[in-house]
C-alpha positions, 0 to 999 in steps of 0.5 A: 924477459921470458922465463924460457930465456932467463932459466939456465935450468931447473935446481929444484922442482915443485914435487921436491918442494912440496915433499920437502915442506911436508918433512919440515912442518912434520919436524916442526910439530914435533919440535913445538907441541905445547909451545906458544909459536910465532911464525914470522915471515921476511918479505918478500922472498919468503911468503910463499915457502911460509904458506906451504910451510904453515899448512903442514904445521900441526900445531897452533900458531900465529903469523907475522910478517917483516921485511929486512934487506942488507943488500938494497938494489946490490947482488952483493950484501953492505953488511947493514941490516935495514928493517922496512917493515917491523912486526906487530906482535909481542914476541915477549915469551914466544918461541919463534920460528923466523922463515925466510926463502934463501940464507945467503951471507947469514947477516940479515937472520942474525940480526933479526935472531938478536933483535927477536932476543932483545924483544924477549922471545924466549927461543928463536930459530929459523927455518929457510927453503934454501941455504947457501952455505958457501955464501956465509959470513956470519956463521948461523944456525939454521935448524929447518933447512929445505935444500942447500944450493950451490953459489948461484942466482936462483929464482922462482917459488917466491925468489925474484929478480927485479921483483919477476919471477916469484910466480915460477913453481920450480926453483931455477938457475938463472942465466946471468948472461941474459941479465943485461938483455 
């Protein structure tokens, strides 16, 4: 399927996004001059908001990687957290800042906000580049926001749908009549 058939319409444009994570990484280096941070990517939504991200971050930090679903092949979350792919880095006395591309039902970053916690991290927050707050169910700070959307099924800049589609430079609608096409 073409991107032209699947696009409803463009939610967020490429230069919203670049203007936003400069905003967000400045905030950042602020937040955590001096700091021992830990960037932590979950797959596989999240790497390229993370790239960008990380380039308008002004501090020393190191980056790591893991994948974690509570959705399996469902549009709707089971509420169980599965890791895929752990890190492997200490996180014993870091502050971490967990990204992700889209907070959704909150489930998955409260699981891996608690577990980051149970490992000894010494702070945790997350950064993501979309949220939707009127999915949530379970109620998370999310300190580094890029754009609340509304309830829909967005893809591009790294969101997929049936791994297509994370190459798209806009953020966009998707036209859930032409899924079935």
């Amino acid at each position: 399927m073409q991107p032209d058939k699947i696009v409803l319409k463009t939610l967020v444009t490429e230069q919203q996004i670049k203007e936003r994570i400069k905003e967000l990484g400045q905030q950042i280096t602020q937040d955590y001059q001096g700091k021992d941070l830990l960037i932590i990517g979950v797959l596989k939504g999240a790497w390229i908001y993370m790239a960008d991200l990380i380039r308008e971050i002004d501090v020393n930090c190191t980056v790591d990687f893991l994948a974690a679903s509570s959705y399996g092949a469902s549009f709707e979350t089971s509420g169980v957290v599965t890791i895929t792919r752990d890190i492997s880095t200490d996180v014993r006395g870091k502050d971490i800042i967990l990204v992700e591309d889209i907070v959704d039902s909150g489930f998955t970053l409260n699981h891996l906000k608690n577990l980051m916690y149970e490992r000894g991290a010494n702070s945790v927050r997350i950064s993501t580049l979309l949220s939707k707050p009127s999915r949530r169910r379970v109620e998370i700070p999310v300190e580094y926001v890029g754009f609340e959307i509304p309830d829909a099924f967005v893809i591009g800049y790294g969101l997929d749908y049936i791994e297509k589609y994370r190459h798209l430079k806009d953020v966009c609608v998707v036209n859930t009549d032409m899924l079935n096409d």
